[in-house]
Structures are given as C-alpha cells and as structure tokens.
N, C-alpha and C positions, 0 to 999 in steps of 0.2 A: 504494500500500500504506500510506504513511505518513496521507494522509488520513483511509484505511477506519478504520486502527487508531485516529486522533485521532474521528472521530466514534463508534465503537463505547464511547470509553473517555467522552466527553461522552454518550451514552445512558444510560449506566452507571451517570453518575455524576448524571444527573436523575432515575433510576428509584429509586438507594439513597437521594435525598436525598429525595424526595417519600416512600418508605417509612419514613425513619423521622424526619421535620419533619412526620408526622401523629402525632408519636408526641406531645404535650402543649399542653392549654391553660395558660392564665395558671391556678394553682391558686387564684388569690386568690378565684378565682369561685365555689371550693369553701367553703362558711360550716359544714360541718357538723367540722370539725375531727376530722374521723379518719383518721388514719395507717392505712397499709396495710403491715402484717404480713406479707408475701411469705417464703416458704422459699426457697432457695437453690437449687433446681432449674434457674433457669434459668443456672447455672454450671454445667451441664453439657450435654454434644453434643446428646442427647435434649431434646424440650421433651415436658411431660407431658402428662398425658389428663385430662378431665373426671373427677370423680369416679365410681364405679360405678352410683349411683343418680341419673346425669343422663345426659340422651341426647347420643350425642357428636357425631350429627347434627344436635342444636338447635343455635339460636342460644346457646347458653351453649355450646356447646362451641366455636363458634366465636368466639367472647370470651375463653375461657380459651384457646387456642391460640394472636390476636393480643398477651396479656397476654404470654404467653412470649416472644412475637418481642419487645415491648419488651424486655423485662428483658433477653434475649436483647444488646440494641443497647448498654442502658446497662454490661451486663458484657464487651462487646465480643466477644462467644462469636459468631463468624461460621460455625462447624459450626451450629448453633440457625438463625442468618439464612438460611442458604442453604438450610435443610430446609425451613424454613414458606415463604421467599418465593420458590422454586424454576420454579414457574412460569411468574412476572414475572421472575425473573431470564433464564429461557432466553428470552427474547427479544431481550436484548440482548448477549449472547454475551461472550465474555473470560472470565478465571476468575473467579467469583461471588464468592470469598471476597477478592482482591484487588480488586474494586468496593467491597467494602463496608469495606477496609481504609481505604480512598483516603476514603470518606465520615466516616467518624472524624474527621478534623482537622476538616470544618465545626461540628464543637460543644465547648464547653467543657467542663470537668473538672465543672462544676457542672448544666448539660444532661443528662449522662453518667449523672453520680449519680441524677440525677430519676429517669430511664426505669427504672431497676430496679425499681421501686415504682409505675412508672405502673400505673392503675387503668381500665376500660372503665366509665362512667355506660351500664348498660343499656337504660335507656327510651329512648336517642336511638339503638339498634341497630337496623336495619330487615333484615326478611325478606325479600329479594326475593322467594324461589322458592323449590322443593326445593332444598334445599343449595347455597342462596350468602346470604350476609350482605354489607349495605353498611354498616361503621362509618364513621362520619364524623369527622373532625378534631375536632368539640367533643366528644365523645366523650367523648376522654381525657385522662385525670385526673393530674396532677402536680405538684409543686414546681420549674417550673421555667419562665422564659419562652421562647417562640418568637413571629418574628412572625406575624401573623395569615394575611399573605401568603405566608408558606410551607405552611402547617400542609395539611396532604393529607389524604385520604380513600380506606378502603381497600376493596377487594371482596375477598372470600372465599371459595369454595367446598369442598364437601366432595367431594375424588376420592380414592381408591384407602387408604379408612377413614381417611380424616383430611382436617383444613383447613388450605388453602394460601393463602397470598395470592394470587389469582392478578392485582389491578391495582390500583393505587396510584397517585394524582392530584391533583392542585391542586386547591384547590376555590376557586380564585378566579374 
C-alpha cells in the first residue's frame, strides 16, 4: 500500500510539474515590450470563455482556456487547475487539488508572479484535429525563467463545451 501511494503521489507530482514548467519561456526572447493586461478572473473557481464573437471551438479558445490555467497556477487557485486539467489529472488519481498543492513549492514567489500574466504566442499553436490543440512550451510568454529542460508541452481538447488539458509533457 505504502509503495502504491508513494508512486501515485510521484505520478502526481510529474504530471503537475510538467503542466505547469510549460507554463514560460525566458521572456527576454520577447523584444516587443508589451505587458499583458490580464483581468483578475482567473482568481476565481470558474476560468472564462472566449469572447462571444470567437469560436470556443477554435484554437483561440483553446488559448484562452490554457491562458486561465496559467494564471490559474501563478494565483494558486487549484478549483481553476483541477477544472481545465481534469482529464490529465484523473489519471493519476489522489486528490487533484493536493497534487497541485504539493507542486507549488517547486517555484518561486517570482515564477508565481510571472504565470498570472503568462501570454500564448499564437502562431506557434498547432491544430491537430477537430478539437485538440498542441501548445508547445515556447509558446509561452513570461517574465520569468525556467529551465529549458523542464519546460513541457501541452495537448488540449475540446469535450463536453469546453477545453481540457487532456496531456502534458517534456518536450525534451
């Protein structure tokens, strides 16, 4: 039993870390100098919707859905993580919001702050299919470092009127 529970809580805790160490590039790479103006939504349980005159099924909604899960991480709102990455979490079983609590101490106060404001670069967003998106680690946009060799890559799909994370990965 003690095993089962040590490997499910190490699953756990590679699946929160690889979701949210895709969360930022080095921002220095960003040369155009503009701050992102994020509303405070994603301090709350709810993560929002595309706007009404954008499809919630495109690839921008599923941009704006992973943007939430960031901010999501950097305001430590784990009702928000465990809605978007619901999918990837039920695979590795434990309670999801204690996974993601436990993932918190691998970043700093200054990490933290980044991801609230992290930003998706949508030209590197790929379509796979109907209703999945592959963002990729360079992706995303921030003030803040990570190393290279963490930084993950995420798939999304659209099930049951909304995008979920459904896998989250190394991209090394």
């Amino acid at each position: 039993m003690k095993r089962t529970l040590s490997r499910t809580v190490a699953v756990a805790l590679a699946l929160t870390a690889a979701l949210a160490l895709s969360a930022c590039k080095d921002s220095s790479d960003a040369s155009d100098g503009k701050s992102s103006d994020k509303s405070s939504s994603a301090q709350t349980s709810k993560s929002s919707s595309p706007s009404p005159t954008e499809d919630p099924k495109s690839a921008i909604g599923a941009i704006s859905r992973y943007e939430d899960y960031l901010h999501a991480v950097g305001n430590k709102d784990t009702d928000t993580m465990c809605e978007i990455a619901k999918p990837a979490m039920d695979t590795v079983g434990g309670d999801c919001a204690s996974n993601f609590q436990m993932m918190f101490q691998l970043f700093s106060a200054d990490q933290l702050n980044a991801l609230k404001t992290a930003t998706i670069d949508k030209p590197q967003v790929q379509e796979k299919g109907v209703g999945e998106v592959f963002i990729p680690a360079t992706a995303v946009k921030c003030d803040a470092k990570f190393s290279s060799d963490t930084l993950g890559d995420v798939t999304m799909k659209y099930q049951n009127d909304n995008w979920f994370i459904i896998d989250a990965g190394n991209n090394s």
